[in-house]
C-alpha positions as CSV (number, residue, x, y, z in Angstrom):
1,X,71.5,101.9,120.0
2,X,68.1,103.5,120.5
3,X,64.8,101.6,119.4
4,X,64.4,103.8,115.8
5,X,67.9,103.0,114.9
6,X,67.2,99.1,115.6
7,X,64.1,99.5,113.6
8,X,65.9,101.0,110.5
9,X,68.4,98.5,110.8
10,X,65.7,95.8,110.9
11,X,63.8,97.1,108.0
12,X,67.1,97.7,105.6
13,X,68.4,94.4,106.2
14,X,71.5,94.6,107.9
15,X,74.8,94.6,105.7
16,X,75.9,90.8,106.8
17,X,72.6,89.8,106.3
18,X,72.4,91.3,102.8
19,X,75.8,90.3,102.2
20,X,74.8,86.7,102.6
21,X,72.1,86.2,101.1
22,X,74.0,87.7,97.8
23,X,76.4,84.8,97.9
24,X,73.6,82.7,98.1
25,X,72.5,84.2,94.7
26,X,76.0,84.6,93.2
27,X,77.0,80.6,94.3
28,X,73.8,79.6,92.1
29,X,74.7,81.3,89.2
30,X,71.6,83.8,90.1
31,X,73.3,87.0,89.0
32,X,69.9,89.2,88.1
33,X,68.8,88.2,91.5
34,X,71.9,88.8,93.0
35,X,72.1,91.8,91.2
36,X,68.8,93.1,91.7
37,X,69.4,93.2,95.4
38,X,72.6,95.0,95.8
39,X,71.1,97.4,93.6
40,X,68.0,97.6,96.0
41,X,70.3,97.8,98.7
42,X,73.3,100.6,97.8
43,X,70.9,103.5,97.9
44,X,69.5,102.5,101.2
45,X,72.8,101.4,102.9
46,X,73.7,104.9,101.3
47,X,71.3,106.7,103.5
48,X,71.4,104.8,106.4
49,X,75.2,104.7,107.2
50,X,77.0,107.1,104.9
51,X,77.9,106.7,100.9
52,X,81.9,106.2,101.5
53,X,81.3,103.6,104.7
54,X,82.7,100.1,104.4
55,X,78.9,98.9,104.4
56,X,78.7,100.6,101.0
57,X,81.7,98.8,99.5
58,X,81.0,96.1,100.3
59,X,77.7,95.9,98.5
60,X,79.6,97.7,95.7
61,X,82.0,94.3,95.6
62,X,79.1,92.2,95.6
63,X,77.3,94.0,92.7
64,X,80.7,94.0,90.8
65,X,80.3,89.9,90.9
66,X,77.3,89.7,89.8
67,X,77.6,92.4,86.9
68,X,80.9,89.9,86.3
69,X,78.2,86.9,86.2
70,X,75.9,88.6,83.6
71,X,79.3,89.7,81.6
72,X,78.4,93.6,82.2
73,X,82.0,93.9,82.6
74,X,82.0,97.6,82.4
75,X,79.6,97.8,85.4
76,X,81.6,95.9,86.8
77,X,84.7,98.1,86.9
78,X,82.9,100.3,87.9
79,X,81.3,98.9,90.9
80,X,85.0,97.0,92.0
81,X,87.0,100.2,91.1
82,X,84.8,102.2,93.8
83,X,84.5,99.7,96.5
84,X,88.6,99.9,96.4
85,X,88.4,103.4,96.5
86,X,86.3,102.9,99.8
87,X,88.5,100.2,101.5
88,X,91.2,102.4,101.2
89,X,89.7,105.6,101.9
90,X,88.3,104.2,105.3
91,X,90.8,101.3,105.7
92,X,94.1,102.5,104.1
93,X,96.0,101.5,100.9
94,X,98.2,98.9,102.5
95,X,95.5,96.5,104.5
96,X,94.7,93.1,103.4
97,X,91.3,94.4,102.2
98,X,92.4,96.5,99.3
99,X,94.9,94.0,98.4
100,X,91.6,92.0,97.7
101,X,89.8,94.8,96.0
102,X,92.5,95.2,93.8
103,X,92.6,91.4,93.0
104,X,88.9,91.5,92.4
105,X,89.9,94.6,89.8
106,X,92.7,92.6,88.3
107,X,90.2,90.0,87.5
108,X,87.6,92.4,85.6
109,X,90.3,93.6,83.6
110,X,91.6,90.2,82.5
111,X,87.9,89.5,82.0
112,X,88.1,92.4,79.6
113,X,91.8,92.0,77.8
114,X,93.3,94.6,79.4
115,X,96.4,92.4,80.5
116,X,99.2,95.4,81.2
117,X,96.3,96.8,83.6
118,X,95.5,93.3,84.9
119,X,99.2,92.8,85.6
120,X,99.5,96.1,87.7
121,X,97.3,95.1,89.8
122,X,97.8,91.7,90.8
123,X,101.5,92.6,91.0
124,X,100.7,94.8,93.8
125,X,98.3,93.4,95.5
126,X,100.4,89.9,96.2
127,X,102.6,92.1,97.7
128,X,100.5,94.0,99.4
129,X,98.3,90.5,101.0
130,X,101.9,88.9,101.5
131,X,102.8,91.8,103.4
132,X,99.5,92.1,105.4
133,X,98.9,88.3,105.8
134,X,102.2,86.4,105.5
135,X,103.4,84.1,102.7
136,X,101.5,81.5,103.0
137,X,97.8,82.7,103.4
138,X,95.2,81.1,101.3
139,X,94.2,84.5,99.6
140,X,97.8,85.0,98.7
141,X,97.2,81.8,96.4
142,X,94.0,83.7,95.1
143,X,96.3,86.1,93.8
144,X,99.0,84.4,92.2
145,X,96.5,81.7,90.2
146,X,95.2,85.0,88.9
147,X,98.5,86.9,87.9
148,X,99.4,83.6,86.4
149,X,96.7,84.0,84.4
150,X,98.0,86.9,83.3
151,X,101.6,85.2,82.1
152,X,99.9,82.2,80.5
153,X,97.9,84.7,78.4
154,X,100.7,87.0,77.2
155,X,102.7,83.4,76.1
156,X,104.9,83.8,79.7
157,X,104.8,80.0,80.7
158,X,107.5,79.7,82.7
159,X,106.7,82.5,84.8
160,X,103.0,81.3,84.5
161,X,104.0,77.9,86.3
162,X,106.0,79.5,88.9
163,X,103.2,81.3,90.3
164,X,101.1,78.1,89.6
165,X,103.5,76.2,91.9
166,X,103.7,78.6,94.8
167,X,100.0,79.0,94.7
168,X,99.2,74.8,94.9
169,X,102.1,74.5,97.2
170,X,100.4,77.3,99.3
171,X,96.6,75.3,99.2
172,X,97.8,72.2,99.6
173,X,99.5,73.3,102.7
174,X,96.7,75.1,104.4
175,X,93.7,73.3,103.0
176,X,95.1,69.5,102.1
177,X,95.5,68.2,98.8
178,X,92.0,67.4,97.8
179,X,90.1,70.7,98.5
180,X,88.3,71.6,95.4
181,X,90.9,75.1,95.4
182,X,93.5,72.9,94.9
183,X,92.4,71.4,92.2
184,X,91.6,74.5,90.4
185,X,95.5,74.6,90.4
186,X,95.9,71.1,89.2
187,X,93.9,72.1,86.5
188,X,95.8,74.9,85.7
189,X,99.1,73.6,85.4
190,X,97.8,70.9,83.3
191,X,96.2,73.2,81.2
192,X,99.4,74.7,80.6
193,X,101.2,71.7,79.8
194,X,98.7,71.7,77.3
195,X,99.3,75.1,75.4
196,X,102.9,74.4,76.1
197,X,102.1,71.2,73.1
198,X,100.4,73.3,71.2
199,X,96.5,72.1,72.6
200,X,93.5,74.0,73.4
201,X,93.4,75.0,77.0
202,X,91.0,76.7,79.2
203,X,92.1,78.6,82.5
204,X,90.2,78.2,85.5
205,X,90.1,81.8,87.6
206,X,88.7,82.3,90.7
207,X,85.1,83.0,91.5
């Protein structure tokens, strides 16, 4: 790498270094800031390495989160729908990193109601991650507390606590049975004993 390369390297603010400090925002609940900076960002990673380049996307993926946090859900789409088409432009459709683009789509359009659309996607991309990663990765779990979401909403509770099952079964294997994940799935399946009485319940996704 020659000295004016480093330099505009230095002066954009490398992708990682970007990339962090938007989780920083996003893990406050900052979501303008967070926001703000990918937006700063995209034209001039755009410029620097290329506007289809994985660098790109994965600002793109950030600034769908933080649209999600500010509810600009159609920004959001958006953003998610072409950092996917990125990741599998550059990466190809089957590796683990669309799966997760598509999960991160599938969440937007649950956000939004679209459940048949949400279904489509989470349905493939557990199969997809499953396929890329194994049964019993931690992002596999991702996935199915989301596409059981997607059953609990549409009145599918059966089908709703299967996924719930594999997913804790799955997180309490890899990361022990009092991870903070894991009780996002605790949660869930008592949530959905709940509606299954006839209570209020409220879903936990994941952020």
């Amino acid at each position: 790498m020659n000295w004016l390369a480093l330099t505009l390297m230095v002066s954009l603010g490398t992708p990682a270094a970007v990339h962090r400090e938007v989780l920083t925002h996003l893990n406050a609940a900052r979501y303008a800031e967070a926001d703000k900076l990918c937006r700063e960002a995209l034209p001039r990673f755009e410029g620097a390495y290329g506007a289809e380049t994985l660098e790109v996307a994965l600002v793109l993926k950030d600034l769908a989160e933080a649209y999600r946090g500010e509810r600009e859900l159609v920004k959001a789409e958006d953003a998610a729908g072409r950092s996917l088409e990125i990741v599998e432009k550059r990466l190809g459709a089957e590796d683990a990193n669309a799966a997760l683009g598509r999960d991160q789509l599938g969440e937007i359009y649950f956000e939004r109601h679209h459940y048949a659309e949400a279904d489509r996607l989470l349905r493939t991309a557990a199969a997809q991650l499953e396929r890329a990663l194994g049964p019993e990765h931690p992002h596999l779990a991702t996935i199915l507390n989301d596409l059981a979401a997607v059953d609990y909403v549409q009145n599918r509770y059966t089908e709703a606590e299967t996924l719930y099952r594999r997913a804790l079964a799955i997180r309490e294997t890899v990361l022990g049975p009092n991870h903070p994940h894991v009780a996002v799935i605790r949660h869930n399946l008592a949530e959905l004993e709940r509606a299954r009485n006839g209570q209020p319940a409220v879903l936990a996704l994941n952020r």
